[in-house]
N, C-alpha and C positions, 0 to 999 in steps of 0.2 A: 859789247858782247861780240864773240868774235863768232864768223860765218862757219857752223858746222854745214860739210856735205851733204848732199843727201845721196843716199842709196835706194837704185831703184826696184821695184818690187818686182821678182821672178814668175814667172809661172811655167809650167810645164803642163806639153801638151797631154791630153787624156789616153791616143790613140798611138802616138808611137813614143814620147816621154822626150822628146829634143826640150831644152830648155829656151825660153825667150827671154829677155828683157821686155819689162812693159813700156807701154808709149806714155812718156808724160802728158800729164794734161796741167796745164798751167792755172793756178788757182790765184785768189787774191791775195796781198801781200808775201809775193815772192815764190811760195810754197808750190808742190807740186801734187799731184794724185796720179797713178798709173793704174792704168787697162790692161787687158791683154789682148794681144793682137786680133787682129778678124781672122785672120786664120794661121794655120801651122803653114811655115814654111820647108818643112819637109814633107808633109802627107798631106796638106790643103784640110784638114778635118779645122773645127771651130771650139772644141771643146777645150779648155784648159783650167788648169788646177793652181792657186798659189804656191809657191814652192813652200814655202812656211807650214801650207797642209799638207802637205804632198803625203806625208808616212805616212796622217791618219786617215788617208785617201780610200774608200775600198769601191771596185767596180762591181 
C-alpha cells in the first residue's frame, strides 16, 4: 500500500479569523492527530474554530 499524505487539520481563530495550521501530535503507528495552537499568533486570544466548521460557526 502505498503512503498517502496527510493533511493537516486548520483551524481559525475566533477573534480575528487568521488561519493556523495545527500542531501534530504523534500517534501510534505512524499516524498523526492535530491541536490548535495555545494561542493566535496575531491577537494572542486562545479561542479557535476547525476550519472544517468554520461556516456553521456562529458567535
Amino acid at each position: 500500500m502505498a503512503h498517502a499524505p496527510e493533511k493537516p487539520v486548520q483551524y481559525v481563530c475566533e477573534n480575528c479569523q487568521i488561519t493556523h495550521a495545527g500542531t501534530p501530535i504523534h500517534e501510534s503507528g505512524g499516524e498523526h492527530t492535530f491541536e490548535p495552537p495555545d494561542s493566535c499568533g496575531g491577537c494572542d486570544e486562545s479561542s479557535f474554530i476547525k476550519l472544517t466548521n468554520w461556516i456553521h460557526h456562529h458567535k
